[in-house]
C-alpha positions in Angstrom: -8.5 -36.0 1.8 -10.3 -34.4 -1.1 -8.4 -34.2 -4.7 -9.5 -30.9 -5.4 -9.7 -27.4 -3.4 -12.4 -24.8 -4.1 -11.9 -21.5 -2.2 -15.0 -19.4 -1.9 -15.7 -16.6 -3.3 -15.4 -13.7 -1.0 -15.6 -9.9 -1.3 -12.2 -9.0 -0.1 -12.7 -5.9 1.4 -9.8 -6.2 4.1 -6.9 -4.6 4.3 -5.3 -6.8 1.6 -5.5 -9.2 -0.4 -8.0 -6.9 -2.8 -10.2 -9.0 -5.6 -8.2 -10.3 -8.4 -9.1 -8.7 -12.1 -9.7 -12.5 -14.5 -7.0 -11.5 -16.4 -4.8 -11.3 -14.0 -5.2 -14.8 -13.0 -5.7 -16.3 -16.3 -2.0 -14.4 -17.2 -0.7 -16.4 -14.3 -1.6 -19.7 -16.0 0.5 -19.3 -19.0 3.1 -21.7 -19.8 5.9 -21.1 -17.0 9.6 -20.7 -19.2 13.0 -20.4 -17.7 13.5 -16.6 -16.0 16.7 -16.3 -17.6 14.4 -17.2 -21.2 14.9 -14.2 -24.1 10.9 -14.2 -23.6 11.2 -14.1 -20.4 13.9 -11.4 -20.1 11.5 -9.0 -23.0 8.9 -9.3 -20.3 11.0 -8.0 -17.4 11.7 -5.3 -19.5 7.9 -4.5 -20.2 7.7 -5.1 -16.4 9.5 -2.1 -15.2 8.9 0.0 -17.6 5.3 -0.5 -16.5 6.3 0.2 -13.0 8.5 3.0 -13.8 4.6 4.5 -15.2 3.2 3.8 -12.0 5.5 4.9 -9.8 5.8 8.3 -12.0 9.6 8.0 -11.9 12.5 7.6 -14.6 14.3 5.4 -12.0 16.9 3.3 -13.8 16.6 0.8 -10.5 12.7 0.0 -10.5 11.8 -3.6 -10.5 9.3 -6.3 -8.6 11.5 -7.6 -5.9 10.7 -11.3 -5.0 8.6 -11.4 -1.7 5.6 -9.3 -0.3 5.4 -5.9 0.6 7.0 -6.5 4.1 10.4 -7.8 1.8 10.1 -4.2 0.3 10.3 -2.6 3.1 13.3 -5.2 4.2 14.9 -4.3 1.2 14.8 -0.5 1.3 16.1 -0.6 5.1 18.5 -3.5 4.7 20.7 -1.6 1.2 20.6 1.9 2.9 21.3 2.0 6.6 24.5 0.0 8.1 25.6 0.0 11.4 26.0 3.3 13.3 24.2 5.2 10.5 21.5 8.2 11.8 18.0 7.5 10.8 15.0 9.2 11.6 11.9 7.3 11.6 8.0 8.9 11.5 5.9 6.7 13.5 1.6 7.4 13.4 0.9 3.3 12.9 2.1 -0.2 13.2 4.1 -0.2 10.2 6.4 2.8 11.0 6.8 0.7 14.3 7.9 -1.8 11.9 10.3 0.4 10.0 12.0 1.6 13.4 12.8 -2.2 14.2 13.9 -2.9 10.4 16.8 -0.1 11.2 17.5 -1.5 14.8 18.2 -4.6 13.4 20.7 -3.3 10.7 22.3 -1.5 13.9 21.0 2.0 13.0 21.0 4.9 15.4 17.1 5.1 15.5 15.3 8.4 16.1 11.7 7.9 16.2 9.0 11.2 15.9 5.6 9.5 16.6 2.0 11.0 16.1 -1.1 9.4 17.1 -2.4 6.5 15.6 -5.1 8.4 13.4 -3.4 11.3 12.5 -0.3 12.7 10.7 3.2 13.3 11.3 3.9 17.0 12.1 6.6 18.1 9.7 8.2 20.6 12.3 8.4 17.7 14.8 10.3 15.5 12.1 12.7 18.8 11.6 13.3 19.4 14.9 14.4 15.9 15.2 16.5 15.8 12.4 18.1 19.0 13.8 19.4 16.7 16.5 20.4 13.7 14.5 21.4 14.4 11.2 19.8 11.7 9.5 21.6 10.0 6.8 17.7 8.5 6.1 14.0 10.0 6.6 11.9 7.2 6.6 7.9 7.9 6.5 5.1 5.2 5.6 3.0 7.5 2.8 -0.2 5.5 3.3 -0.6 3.6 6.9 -2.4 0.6 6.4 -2.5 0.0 10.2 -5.0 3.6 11.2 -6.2 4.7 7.1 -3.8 8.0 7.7 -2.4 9.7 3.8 0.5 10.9 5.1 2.0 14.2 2.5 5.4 13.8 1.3 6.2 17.2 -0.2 6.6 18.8 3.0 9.2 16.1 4.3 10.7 15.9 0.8 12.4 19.7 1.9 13.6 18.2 5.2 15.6 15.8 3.7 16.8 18.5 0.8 18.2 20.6 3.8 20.1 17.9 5.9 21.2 15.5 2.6 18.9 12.9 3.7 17.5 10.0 1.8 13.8 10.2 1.8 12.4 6.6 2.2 8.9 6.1 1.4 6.2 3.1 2.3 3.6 3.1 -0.6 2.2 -0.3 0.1 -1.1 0.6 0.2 -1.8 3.5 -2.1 0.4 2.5 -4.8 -2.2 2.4 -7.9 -5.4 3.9 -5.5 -3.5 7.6 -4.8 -1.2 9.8 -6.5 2.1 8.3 -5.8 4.7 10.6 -7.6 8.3 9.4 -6.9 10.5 12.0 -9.1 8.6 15.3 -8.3 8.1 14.4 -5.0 11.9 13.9 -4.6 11.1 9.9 -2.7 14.8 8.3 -2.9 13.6 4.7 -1.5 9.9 3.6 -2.3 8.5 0.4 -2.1 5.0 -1.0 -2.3 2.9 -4.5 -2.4 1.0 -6.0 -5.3 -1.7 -7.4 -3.4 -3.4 -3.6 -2.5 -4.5 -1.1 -5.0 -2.3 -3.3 -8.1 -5.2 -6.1 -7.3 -2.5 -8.8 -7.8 -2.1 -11.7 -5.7 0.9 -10.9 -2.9 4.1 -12.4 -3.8 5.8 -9.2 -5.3 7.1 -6.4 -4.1 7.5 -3.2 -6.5 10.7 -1.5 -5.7 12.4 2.2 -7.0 15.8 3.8 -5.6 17.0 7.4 -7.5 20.3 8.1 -8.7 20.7 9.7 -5.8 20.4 6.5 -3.2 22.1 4.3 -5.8 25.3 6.7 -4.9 24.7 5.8 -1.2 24.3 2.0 -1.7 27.8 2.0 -3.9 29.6 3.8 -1.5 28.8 1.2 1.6 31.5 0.4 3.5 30.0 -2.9 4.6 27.7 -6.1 2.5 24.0 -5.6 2.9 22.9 -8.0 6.1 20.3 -9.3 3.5 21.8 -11.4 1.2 18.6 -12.2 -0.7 17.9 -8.7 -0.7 21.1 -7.1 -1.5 20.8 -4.8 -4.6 23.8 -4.7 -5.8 23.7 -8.0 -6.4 19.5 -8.5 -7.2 20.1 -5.3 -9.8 22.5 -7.7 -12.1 19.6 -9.7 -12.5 17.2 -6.9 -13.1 19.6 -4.9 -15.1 21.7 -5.5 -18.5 23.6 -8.0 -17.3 20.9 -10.3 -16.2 23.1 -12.7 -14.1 21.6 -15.0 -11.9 21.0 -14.1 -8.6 17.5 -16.3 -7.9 14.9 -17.9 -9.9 12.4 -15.5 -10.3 8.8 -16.3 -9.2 7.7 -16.3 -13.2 4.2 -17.0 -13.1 3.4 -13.9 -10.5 5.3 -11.5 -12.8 3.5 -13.0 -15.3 0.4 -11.8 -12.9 1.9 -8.2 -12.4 2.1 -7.6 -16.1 -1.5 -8.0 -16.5 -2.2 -5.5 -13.7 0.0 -3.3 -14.7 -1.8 -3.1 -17.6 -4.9 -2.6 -16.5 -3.3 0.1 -14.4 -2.4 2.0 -17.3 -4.9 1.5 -19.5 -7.8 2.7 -16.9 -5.4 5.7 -17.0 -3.7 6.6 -13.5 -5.5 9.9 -13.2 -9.1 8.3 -13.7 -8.2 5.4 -11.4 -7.2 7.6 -8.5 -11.3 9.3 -9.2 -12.2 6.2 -9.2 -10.8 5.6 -5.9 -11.7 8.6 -4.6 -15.1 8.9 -5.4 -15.8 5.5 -3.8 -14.6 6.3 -0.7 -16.8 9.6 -0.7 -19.0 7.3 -1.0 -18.5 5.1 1.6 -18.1 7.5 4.2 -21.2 9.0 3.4 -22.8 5.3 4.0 -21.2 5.1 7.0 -22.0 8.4 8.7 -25.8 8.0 7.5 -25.4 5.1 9.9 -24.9 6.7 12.6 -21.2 5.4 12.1 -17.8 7.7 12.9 -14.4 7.6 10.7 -11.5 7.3 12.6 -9.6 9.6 10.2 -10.1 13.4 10.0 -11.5 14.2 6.5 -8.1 15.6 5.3 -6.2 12.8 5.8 -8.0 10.0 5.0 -6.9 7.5 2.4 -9.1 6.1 -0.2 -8.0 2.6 -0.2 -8.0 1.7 3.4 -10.9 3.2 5.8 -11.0 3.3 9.7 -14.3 3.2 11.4 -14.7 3.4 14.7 -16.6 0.8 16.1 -18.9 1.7 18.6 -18.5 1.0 22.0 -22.1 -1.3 22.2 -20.8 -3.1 19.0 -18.6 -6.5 19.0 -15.9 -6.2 16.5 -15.2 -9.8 15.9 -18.5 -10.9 16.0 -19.8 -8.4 13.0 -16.9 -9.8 10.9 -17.5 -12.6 11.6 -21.2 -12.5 10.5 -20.1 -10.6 7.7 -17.5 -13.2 6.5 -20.1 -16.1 7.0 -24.0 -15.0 5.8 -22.4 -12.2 3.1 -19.0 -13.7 1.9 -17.7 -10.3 3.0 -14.0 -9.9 4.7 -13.2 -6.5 6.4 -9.9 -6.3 9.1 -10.0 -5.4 12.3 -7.4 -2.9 13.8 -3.8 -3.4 14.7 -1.7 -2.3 17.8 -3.0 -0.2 20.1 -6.6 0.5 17.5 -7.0 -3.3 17.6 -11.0 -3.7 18.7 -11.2 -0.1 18.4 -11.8 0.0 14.3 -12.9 -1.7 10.8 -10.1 -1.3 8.5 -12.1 -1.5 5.0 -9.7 -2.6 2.1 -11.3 -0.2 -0.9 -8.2 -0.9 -3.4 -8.0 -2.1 -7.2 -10.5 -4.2 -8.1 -12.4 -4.2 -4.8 -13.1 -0.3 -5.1 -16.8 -0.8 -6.6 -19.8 1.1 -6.3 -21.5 -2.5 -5.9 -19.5 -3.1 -3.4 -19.9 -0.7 -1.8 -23.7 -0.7 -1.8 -23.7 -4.5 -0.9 -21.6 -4.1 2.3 -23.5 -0.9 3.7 -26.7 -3.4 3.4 -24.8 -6.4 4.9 -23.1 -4.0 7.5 -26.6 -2.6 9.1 -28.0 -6.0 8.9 -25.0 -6.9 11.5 -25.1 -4.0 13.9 -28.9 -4.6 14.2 -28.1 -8.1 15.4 -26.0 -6.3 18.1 -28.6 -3.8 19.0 -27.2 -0.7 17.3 -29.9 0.7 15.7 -29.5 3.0 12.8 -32.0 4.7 10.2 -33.3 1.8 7.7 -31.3 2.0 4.2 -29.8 5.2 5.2 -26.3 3.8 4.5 -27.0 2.8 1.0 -29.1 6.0 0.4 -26.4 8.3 1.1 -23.8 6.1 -0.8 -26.2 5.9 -4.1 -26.9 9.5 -4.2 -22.9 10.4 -4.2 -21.8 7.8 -6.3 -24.8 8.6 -8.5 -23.6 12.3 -8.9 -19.5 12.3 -8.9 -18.5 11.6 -12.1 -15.0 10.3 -13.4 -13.7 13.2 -15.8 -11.4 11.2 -18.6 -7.7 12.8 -17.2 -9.4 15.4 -14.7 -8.8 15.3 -11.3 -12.1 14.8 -8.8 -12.9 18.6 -7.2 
């Protein structure tokens, strides 16, 4: 067995993980200290504050919980739904499939209002459900990593004003890459991943409940299921008190710090151009090729693109051959879009014009090996010449 390990190094343009920024990982290295440490504790205060920025929220309860994106989403089911309790579920993707099953387990009444996987939820649909059920919870994923569908908040946000619901919101994957504003959008539950848009290795789970849902979780009439999870008892960590619940994974926070950051100091409006204008860019790569998004213009997300494969074209065997002679890693789809799509991760630190360049020349290199035949260096043509002319405005939104 050899003593050392050397990972390549691979242009992670999955679904997540996305590239790593240096500092990131050289903050990681630091000397580890105890997580109940006065250091230590000054840094989880830097820490939410941070993600209180990046959330766009004043949240008092807004912290990394320990475990990925997936323990989020555990998390913000687990605290706010016990047995009996109405909750309405959108489902247009795998991971509001997953959401439904979170609630089942905590013995929810589950109401489920589904779209296609590619498109939006219809707002009237999720009303005319919650006419019926009364939800005490209106749970929506806000980017779905599964189909590459933004899914708009505000309208669902006056759902839940009109039948007291909580509105719980999945942010995993545009968290850092969209707009993702938590107070003005009136989101009572959001949760995200570090590993997406953040560009920090997964391990963390960035976590934000209002006043509002912190009434609800006091006024339980059972324990949380979870007791890893529970809040009550994970915010006397996080909070004044700073009692100890579990040891806190101190080198990743260390990690989140740095992205934060970076976050901030790129400035969240010039970050969202940024990831904006390179997926304009990439789609006008792909559709030079000949190439189709899965995703009506409108709804597309930035950080996470579906394209339709087509039907002459082996999915596993052009990631595969992108993976092995370009060091390039895309994801294939998931549920019932599994051979059917590319899902192409364009988050954080992976969102780069050379990037994006480099895998629309690797990417027609692979579809002529399977016979599709598209115009020579049109992909990258079409990319250059929008990336060339959208500029990032310091603080201006895109037009």
């Amino acid at each position: 067995m050899s003593d050392d390990f050397n990972p390549p190094q691979r242009i992670l343009m999955g679904p997540g993980p996305s590239n790593v920024n240096p500092k990131v990982l050289e903050g990681m290295g630091k000397p580890v200290i105890g997580h109940l440490d006065p250091e230590f504790v000054r840094l989880m205060n830097e820490v939410q504050q941070l993600l209180r920025t990046v959330f766009q929220t004043s949240n008092q309860l807004t912290l990394p919980l320990s475990g990925t994106g997936s323990a989020g989403m555990e998390a913000a089911v687990a605290n706010f739904v016990e047995e009996g309790d109405p909750f309405l579920v959108g489902v247009h993707g795998v991971f509001g499939q997953r959401l439904a099953e979170e609630a089942r387990r905590c013995r929810g009444q589950v109401t489920t209002v589904e779209a296609p996987f590619g498109e939006p939820l219809n707002p009237d649909d999720l009303r005319a459900a919650a006419e019926k059920c009364r939800p005490k919870v209106v749970a929506v994923v806000h980017a779905e990593t599964s189909t590459g569908v933004l899914q708009p908040l505000e309208p669902i946000k006056e759902i839940c004003e009109d039948f007291d619901a909580l509105l719980l919101a999945d942010t995993v994957t545009s968290l850092g890459g969209h707009p993702v504003a938590v107070d003005s959008w009136g989101v009572d539950i959001c949760y995200s991943g570090t590993q997406k848009c953040l560009s920090c290795p997964p391990g963390l789970a960035p976590f934000t409940a209002s006043e509002r849902a912190l009434e609800r979780l006091h006024s339980r009439t059972s324990k949380c299921q979870s007791w890893y999870l529970d809040l009550s008892m994970v915010c006397q960590y996080w909070g004044e008190k700073r009692t100890y619940h579990h040891t806190a994974p101190i080198s990743m926070i260390y990690g989140l710090r740095e992205a934060l950051r970076i976050v901030v100091e790129e400035g969240l409006q010039n970050r969202w151009n940024r990831h904006q204008k390179n997926h304009l860019g990439f789609v006008a790569g792909i559709e030079a090729m000949g190439l189709k998004m899965h995703v009506s213009r409108e709804f597309r997300l930035w950080s996470l693109n579906t394209v339709a494969i087509p039907e002459t074209v082996n999915d596993l065997e052009v990631r595969q051959q992108l993976l092995s002679d370009f060091d390039i890693e895309i994801g294939g789809g998931l549920g019932e879009l599994q051979g059917r799509v590319w899902r192409v991760g364009l988050m954080g630190e992976t969102s780069r014009s050379r990037n994006i360049l480099y895998f629309l020349h690797a990417l027609e290199k692979c579809l002529r090996r399977q016979g599709f035949q598209c115009p020579n260096g049109a992909g990258v043509a079409a990319a250059s010449e929008i990336l060339g002319r959208l500029s990032v405005t310091e603080g201006e939104p895109l037009d």
